[in-house]
N, C-alpha and C positions, 0 to 999 in steps of 0.2 A: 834439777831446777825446782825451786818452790811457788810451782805455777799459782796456788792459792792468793799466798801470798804477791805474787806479781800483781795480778787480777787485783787482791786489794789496794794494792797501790795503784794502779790505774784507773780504777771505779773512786777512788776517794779524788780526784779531779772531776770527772764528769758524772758522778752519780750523787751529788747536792743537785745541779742542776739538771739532772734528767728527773729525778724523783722530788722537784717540787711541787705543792701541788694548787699552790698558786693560779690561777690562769691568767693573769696579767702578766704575771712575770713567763709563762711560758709561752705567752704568743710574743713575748722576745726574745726566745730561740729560732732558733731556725737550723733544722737539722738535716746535714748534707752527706753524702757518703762522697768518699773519693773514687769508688768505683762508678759511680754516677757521673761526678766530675769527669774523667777521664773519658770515658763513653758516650757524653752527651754536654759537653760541653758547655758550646753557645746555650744551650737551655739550661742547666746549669746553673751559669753564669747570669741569665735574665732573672733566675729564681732569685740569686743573693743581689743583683741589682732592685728586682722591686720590692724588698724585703729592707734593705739599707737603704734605699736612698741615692748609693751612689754612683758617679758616673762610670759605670764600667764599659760603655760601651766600646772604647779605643782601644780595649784588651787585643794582640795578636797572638793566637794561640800556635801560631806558624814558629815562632822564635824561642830562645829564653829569655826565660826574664833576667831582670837585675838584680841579682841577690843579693844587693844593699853592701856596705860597706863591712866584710869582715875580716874579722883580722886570722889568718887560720894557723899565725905560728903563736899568738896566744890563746890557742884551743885546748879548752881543759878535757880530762877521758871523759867525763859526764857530759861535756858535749860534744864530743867527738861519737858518744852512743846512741843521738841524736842525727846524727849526720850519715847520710849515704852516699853512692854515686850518684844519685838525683837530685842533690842539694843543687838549687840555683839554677836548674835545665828545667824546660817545659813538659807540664804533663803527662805522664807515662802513665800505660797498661800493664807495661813491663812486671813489677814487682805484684801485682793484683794476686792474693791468691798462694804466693810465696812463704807464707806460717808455713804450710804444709813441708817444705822444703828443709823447716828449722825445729819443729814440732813433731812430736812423736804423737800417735793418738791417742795415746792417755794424758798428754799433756791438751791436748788440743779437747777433748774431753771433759778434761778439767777445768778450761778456760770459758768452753761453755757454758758448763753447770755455774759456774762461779759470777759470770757475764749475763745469765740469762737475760734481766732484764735489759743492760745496754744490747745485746742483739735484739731481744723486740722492740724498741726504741729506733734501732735504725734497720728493721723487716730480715734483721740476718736472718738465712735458715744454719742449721749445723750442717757441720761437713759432711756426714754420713750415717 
């Protein structure tokens, strides 16, 4: 695998907007990790409610949700790479941590050197 390259493709999504340096436009991020999400929920949740605006508070974290109307027998491979067993089920810890599982450590090495600054952006430390 050409982790490099991966990393570039994933940095060219969110590293316009993590390295702008605007500050208007950056106190319109708001930047969340899902390991946080999953851990701490309800707080969480109030962070992106007082930050939006909006009404989150009827959220049940007890259920799944509605994963909206999709259609899964016209699912293409590109989105099908997108998709896990937790598509559409509520909030898991489950997978937290699971690169390791799929990543070698020179890959995972890799993805840090390449990532640095989206890990200081959301307080990652490296794996080891």
């Amino acid at each position: 695998r050409n982790m490099p390259a991966i990393a570039a493709h994933y940095l060219s999504f969110y590293g316009p907007a993590l390295q702008h340096n605007d500050s208007d436009f950056r106190r319109t991020l708001l930047v969340m990790r899902y390991e946080d999400l999953v851990q701490t929920p309800q707080e969480q949740v109030e962070k992106l409610r007082t930050f939006t605006g909006l009404p989150l508070a009827t959220l049940d974290f007890g259920r799944d949700p509605d994963p909206g109307r999709v259609n899964y027998q016209a699912e293409t491979d590109y989105q099908s790479a997108w998709n896990t067993n937790l598509y559409g089920k509520k909030i898991s810890f489950s997978r937290v941590g699971s690169y390791k599982d799929v990543l070698n450590e020179k890959e995972i090495r890799q993805v840090e050197r390449h990532c640095r600054k989206f890990f200081e952006a959301f307080n990652y430390e490296p794996a080891a």
